[in-house]
LOZA-303224 format. One line per field, with one value per residue (C-alpha): residue number from 0; y, x, z. Coordinates in Angstrom, 3 decimals. Each point is the difference from the previous one (the first is absolute). Layout:
<sites>
resi = (NUM, ...)
v = (Y, ...)
u = (X, ...)
w = (Z, ...)
</sites>
This chain:
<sites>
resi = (0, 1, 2, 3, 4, 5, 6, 7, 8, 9, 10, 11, 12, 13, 14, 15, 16, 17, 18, 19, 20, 21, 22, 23, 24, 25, 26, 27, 28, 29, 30, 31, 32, 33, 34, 35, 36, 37, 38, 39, 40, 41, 42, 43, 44, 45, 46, 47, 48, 49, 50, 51, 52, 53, 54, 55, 56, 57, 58, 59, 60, 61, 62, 63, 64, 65, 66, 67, 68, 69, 70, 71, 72, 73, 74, 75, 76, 77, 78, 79, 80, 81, 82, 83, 84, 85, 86, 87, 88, 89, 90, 91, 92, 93, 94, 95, 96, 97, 98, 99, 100, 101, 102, 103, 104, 105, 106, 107, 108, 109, 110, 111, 112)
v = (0.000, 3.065, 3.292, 2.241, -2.474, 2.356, 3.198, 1.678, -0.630, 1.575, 3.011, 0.689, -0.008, 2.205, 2.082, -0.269, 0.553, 3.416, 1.088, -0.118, 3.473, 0.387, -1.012, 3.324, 2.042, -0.515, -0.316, 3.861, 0.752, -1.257, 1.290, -3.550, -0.723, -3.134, -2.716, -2.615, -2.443, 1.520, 2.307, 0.169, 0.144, 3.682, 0.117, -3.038, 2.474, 2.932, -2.211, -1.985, 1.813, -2.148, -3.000, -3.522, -1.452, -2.776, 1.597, 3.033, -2.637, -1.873, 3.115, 0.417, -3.860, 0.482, 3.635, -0.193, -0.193, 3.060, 1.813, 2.144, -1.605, 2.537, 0.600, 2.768, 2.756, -0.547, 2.502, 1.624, -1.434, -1.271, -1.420, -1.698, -1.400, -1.501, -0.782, -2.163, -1.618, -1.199, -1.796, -1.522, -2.032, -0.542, -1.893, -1.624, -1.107, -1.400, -1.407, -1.933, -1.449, -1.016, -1.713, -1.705, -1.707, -0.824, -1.737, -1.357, -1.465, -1.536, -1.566, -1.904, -0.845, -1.858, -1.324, 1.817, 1.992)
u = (0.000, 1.511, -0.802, -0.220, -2.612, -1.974, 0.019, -3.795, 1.418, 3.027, -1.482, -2.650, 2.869, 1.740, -3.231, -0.477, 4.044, -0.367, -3.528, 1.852, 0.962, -3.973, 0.744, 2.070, -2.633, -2.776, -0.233, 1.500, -2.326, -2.760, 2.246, -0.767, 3.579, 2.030, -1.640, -2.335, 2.167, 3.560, 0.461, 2.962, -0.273, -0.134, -2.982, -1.608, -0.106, -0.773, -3.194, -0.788, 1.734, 2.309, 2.348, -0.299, 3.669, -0.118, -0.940, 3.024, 2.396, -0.761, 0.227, 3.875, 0.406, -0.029, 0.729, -0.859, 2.606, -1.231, -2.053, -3.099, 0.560, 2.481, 3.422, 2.420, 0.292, -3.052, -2.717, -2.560, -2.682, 1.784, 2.867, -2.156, -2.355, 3.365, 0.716, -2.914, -0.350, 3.779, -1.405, -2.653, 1.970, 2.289, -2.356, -1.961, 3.882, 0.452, -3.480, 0.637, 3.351, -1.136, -2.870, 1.905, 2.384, -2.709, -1.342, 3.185, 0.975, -3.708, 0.319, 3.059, -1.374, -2.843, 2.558, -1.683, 3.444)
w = (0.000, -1.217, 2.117, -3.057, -1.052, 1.916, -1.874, 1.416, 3.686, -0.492, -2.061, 2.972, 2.767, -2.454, 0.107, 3.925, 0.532, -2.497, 1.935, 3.546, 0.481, 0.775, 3.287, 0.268, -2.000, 1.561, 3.048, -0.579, -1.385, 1.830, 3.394, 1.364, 1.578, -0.749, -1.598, 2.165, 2.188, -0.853, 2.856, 2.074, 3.866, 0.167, -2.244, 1.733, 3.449, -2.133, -0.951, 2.608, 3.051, 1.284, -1.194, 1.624, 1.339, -2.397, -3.347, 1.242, 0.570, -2.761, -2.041, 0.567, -1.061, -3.624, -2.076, -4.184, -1.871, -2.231, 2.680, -1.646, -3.268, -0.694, -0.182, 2.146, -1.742, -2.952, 1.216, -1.921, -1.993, -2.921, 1.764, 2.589, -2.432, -1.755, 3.270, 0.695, -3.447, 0.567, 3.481, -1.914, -2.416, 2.893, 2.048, -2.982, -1.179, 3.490, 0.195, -3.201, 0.741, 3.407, -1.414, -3.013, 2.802, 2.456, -3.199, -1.433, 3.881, 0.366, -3.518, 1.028, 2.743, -1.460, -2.256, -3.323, -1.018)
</sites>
């Protein structure tokens, strides 16, 4: 099975991956804050008030490795937007490779190489 044998997949991830600077656009436009269930601690206690000890300890287990979707250095809109289509075929490139060797490992496994 080839994986450009899927041609209409790959052109709507394209599409999504090319579409993702929305989630910088609108919610300034709308003035609705970071998008739903990616807040940080300090917008967590902004929201709800306060921060429970697990989710703030937690919190300093694990930092992104590109933090905002964007890079040091790359603000403004055009940059940013650059910014974030670069982390989207990032993670769909890491998503992919991940899943081809969780599939290549299983098929050996079951003895189908």
């Amino acid at each position: 099975m080839n994986i450009l044998n899927y041609k209409k997949l790959w052109i709507g991830i394209g599409i999504l991956i090319l579409l993702s600077p929305l989630g910088i656009i609108l919610p300034e436009i709308f003035k609705s804050g970071g998008a739903w269930g990616e807040w940080g601690v300090d917008e967590i206690e902004k929201i709800a008030g306060y921060v429970p000890k697990g989710l703030k300890k937690l919190s300093e287990l694990w930092r992104s490795p590109i933090p905002d979707y964007s890079f040091s250095g790359w603000e403004g809109f055009l940059k940013s937007s650059i910014a974030y289509i670069i982390s989207g075929i990032i993670g769909v490139g890491l998503v992919v490779l991940v899943s081809i060797l969780i599939g290549r490992f299983l098929a050996r496994k079951n003895g189908n190489s």
